[in-house]
N, C-alpha and C positions, 0 to 999 in steps of 0.2 A: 633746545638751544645749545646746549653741550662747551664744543669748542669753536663754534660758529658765533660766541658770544660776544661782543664788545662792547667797553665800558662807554659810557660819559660821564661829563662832569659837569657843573655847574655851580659856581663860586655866590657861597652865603654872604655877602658884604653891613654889616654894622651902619652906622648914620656917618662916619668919617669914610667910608670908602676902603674900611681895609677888612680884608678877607677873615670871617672866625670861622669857616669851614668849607666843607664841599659836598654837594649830593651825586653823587656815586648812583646810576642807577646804567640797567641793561636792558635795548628795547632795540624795536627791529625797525624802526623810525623814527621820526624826531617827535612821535605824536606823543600826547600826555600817557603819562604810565595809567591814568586813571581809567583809560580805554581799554586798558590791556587783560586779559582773563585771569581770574584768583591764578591758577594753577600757573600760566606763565609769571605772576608777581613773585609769587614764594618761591620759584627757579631761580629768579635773579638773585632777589635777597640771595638766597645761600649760596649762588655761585659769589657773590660778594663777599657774602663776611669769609667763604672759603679763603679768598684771595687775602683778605687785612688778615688772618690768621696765619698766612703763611711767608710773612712780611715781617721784619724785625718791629717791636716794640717800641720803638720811639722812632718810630719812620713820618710821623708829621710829629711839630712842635706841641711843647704841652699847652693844653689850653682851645689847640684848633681840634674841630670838630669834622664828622664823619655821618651824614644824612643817610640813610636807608631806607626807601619804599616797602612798608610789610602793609597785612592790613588783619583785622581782626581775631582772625583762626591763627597767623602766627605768633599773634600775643599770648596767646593761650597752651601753643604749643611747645610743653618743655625742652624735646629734642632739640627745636631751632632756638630755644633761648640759651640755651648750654651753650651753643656753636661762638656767643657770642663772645669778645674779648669784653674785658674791662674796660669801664672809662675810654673816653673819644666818642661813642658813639652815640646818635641821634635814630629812634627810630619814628619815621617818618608813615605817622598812620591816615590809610585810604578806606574809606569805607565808613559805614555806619553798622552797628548791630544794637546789640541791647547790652546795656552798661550792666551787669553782675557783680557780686563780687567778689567772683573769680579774677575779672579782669582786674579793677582795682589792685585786688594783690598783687597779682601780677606787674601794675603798673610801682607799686611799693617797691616790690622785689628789685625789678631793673634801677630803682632809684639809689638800693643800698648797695648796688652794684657799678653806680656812680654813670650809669645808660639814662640821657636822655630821652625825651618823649615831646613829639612834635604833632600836632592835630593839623589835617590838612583840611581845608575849606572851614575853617574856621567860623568865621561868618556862617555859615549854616548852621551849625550848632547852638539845640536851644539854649539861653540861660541857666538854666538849674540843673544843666547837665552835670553830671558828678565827676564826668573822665577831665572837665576844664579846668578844676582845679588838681589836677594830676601833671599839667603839661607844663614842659618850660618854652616851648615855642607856639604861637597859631599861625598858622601860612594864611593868608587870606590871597583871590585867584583876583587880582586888579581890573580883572576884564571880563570876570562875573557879575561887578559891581559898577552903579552909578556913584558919579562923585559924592550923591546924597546918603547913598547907600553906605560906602565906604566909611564917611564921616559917623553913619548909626553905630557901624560894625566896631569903628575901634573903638566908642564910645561904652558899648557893652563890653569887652571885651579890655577895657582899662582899670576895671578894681580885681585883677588878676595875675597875678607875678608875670607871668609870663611873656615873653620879649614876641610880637608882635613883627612877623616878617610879610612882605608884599611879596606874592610871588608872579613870574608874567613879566617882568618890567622889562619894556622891549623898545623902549627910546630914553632918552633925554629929558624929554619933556614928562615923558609917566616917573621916574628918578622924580623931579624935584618935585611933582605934585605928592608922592608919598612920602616925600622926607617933610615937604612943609603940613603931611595932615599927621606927622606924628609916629609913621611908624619907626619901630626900632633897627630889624633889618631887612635886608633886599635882594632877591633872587631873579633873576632871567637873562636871557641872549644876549640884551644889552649891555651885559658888560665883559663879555666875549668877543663883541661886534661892536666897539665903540663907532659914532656916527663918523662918519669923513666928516673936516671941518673945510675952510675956503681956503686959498692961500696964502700965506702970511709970511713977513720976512723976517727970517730965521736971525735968533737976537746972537749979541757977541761970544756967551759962551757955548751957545750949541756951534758958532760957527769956529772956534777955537776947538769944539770937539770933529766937527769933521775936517778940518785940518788934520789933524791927527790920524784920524782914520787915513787919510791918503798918504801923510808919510809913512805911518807905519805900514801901510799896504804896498807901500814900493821901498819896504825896508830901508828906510833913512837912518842915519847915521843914529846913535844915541844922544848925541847934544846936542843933536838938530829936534827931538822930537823933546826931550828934558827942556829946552827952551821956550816950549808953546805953554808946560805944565807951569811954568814958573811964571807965566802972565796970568795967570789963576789958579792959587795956591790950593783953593777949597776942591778945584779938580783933583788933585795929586793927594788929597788926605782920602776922598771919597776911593778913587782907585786904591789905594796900597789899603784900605779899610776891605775893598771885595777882595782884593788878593789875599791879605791874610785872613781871610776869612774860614772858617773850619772846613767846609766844603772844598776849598781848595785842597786841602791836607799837605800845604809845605811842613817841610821838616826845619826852617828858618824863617824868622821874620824878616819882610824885604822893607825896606827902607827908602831907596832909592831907584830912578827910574834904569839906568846901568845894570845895577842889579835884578830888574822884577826882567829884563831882555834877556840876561845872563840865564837866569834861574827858568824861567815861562816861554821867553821866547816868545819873538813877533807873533804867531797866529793868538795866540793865547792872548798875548797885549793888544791884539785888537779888538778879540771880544769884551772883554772889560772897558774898553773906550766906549767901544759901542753902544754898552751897557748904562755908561755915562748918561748917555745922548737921555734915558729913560729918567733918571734918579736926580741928578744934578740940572736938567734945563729949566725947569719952571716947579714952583712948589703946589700947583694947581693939577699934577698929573695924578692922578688917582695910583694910588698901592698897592688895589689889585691889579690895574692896566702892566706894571713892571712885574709882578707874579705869574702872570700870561705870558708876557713873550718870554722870561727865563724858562716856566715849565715846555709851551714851546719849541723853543733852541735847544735845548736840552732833551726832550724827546725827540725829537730827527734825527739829533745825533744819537741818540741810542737806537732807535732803529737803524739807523747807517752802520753800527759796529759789525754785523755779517754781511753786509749788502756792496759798502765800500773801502777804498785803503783808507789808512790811517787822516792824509791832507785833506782825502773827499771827506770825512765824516767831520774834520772842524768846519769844513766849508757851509755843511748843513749847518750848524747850532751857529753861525754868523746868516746864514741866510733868516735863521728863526730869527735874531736878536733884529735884522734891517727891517723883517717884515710889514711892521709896523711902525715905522719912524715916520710915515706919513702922516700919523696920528698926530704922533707927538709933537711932532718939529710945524703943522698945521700948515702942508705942502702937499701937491701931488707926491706919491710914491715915485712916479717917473721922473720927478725931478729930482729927489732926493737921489735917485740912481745914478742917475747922472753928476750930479756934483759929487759924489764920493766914487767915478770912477772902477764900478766894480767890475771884475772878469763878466764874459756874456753870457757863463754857464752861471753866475749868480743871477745876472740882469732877466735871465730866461724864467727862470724858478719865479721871482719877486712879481715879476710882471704878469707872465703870463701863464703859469703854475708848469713849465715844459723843459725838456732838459733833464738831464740825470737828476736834482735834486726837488723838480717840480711837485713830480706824485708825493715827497715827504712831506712838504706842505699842506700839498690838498689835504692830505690825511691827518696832519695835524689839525686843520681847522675843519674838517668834517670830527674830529672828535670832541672839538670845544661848540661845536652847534649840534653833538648828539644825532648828528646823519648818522645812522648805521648803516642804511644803504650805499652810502658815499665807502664811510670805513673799510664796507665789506669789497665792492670794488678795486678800489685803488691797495689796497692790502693785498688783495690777487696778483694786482700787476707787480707789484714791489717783489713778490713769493714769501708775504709772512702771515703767520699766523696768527687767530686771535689772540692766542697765549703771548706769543712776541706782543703783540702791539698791546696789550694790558699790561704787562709786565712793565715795557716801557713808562709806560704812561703811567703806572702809579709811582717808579720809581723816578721821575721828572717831577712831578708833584713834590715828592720828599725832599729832595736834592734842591726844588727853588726855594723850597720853605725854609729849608738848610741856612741857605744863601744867604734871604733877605732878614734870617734871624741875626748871623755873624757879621751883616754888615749895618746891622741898628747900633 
């Protein structure tokens, strides 16, 4: 695997929809890691924890979590548990062997080390197993199981501490069948790939938000654009809230819209509007759906800092932030492009992934649906490496987690 490696993610989400971690794993498809050979699983793992090792210590918020694919021989094996950091981590077990106890202790040790333990196929596992009441997480695979099944599984599996995740959930419809049978939290594509919805008509404050976006996109005066904020106050607290937000790192609090122009400057002021359109239009928009496109927007553009000048690489992190405003605003994409007027090197990327900023796209969303095939392609054409494109992509994770902390 070497340096030919690339990450994915997959966001843990809770019964409210908001993100308490992420599964980190490395595979040469989008197929289940459970397919993949011991000897490739325990390369990944440790090209992993290599990477959170070499990463600053409070690079996700406290409290969010960090899944890792091992599976029984690396529970055992001290080398790989030394590698591990403290606290944050989830280790994410595949496989079956014979409970010892070796292992046990083992599973003590990582506990007093404040290291997670998560049993995958839970559901499988007999009753009286002794590793279950070891574990703070059970994955159960939603499309191993029948409805009937499911309803046995968490039934066994609820005089057990342990928080109860669905893994698989790859529509809409599997989301509320496992929130209304109980589980605790929710793993799969689904929420990477929110479904298109029909068209619907865009209510008064997202359409005072794309307003905005057009003036400040054809650089309008400042008390031309201050005059839209002021027919919705709760806009202009939400903005000056992302801007001073610690991620930003001003050296001043901005106050006023004059000032956040003065200090940030129109490209900057439009990502934060844009940004709006996610956090401010409706209270039904799921928390981790705005965690995705900031991580996103945010990785493009750090891919873009060798690839283009300085205007192309904001152009990227507004191309991530529009990507999905079809979601949101519950419209075609090509309408939404259209009414916000954007340049055709935007309109090109959005629509049809083509254009100087198309491939950073594709490549963004090949790495939230764990294509590595997809990844490893378009990473070629761009000329970056797996190092670049992990690099990024963990530090775009940090940075939105950043975000959405300083701006609660």
């Amino acid at each position: 695997m070497g340096n030919q490696t690339y990450i994915g993610r997959q966001p843990v989400l809770d019964r409210e929809r908001k993100i308490i971690g992420y599964e980190l794993f490395c595979q040469d498809s989008a197929e289940s890691m459970a397919a993949k050979a011991e000897d490739s699983l325990s390369a990944s793992a440790q090209i992993l924890v290599s990477l959170l090792n070499n990463l600053d210590s409070g690079w996700l918020p406290e409290g969010k979590l960090v899944f890792i694919n091992v599976d029984i021989a690396m529970m055992l094996d001290p080398d790989f548990l030394a590698l591990l950091p403290d606290g944050g981590i989830v280790l994410d077990i595949y496989g079956k062997a014979a409970i010892t106890p070796e292992l046990l202790a083992a599973c003590d040790g990582l506990r007093a080390r404040r290291i997670g333990l998560a049993l995958d196929d839970a559901g499988l596992i007999q009753e009286d197993d002794a590793l279950l009441g070891k574990a703070d997480f059970f994955k159960v695979d939603v499309n191993e199981h029948d409805a009937t099944q499911l309803f046995e599984v968490l039934g066994r599996l609820e005089k057990f501490p342990a928080r109860r995740v669905a893994k698989k959930v790859e529509t809409g419809r599997d989301f509320k069948f496992c929130h209304d049978a109980g589980f605790d939290c929710f793993q799969g594509y689904y929420f990477a790939r929110p479904e298109t919805v029909s068209e619907k008509a865009i209510n008064p404050g997202q359409m005072n938000l794309t307003e905005l976006l057009n003036l400040i996109g054809r650089n309008a005066e400042a008390a031309e654009i201050e005059a839209v904020f002021k027919r919705d106050p709760v806009l202009m607290v939400k903005l000056l809230g992302y801007i001073n937000s610690p991620a930003m790192g001003l050296s001043r609090k901005v106050t006023a819209i004059p000032q956040a122009l003065a200090l940030v400057g129109y490209r900057q002021l439009y990502r934060w509007v844009a940004l709006l359109l996610y956090t401010a239009g409706s209270s039904v928009i799921p928390p981790a759906l705005t965690l995705t496109v900031l991580t996103r927007s945010r990785f493009i553009e750090l891919l873009g800092k060798t690839k283009l000048p300085r205007q192309e690489q904001d152009n990227l992190f507004i191309v991530g932030m529009l990507s999905m405003l079809g979601i949101i605003l519950e419209t075609p994409l090509e309408h939404v492009v259209e009414k916000l007027h954007v340049p055709e090197s935007i309109s090109q990327a959005l629509l049809k992934h083509e254009g100087v900023y198309g491939p950073f796209l594709e490549l963004a969303e090949a790495c939230e649906n764990c294509d590595a095939q997809r990844m490893t392609e378009v990473a070629a054409r761009l000329g970056l490496t797996a190092e670049d494109v992990n690099g990024a992509h963990l530090a775009a994770i940090s940075w939105a987690e950043a975000l959405s902390g300083g701006a609660a």
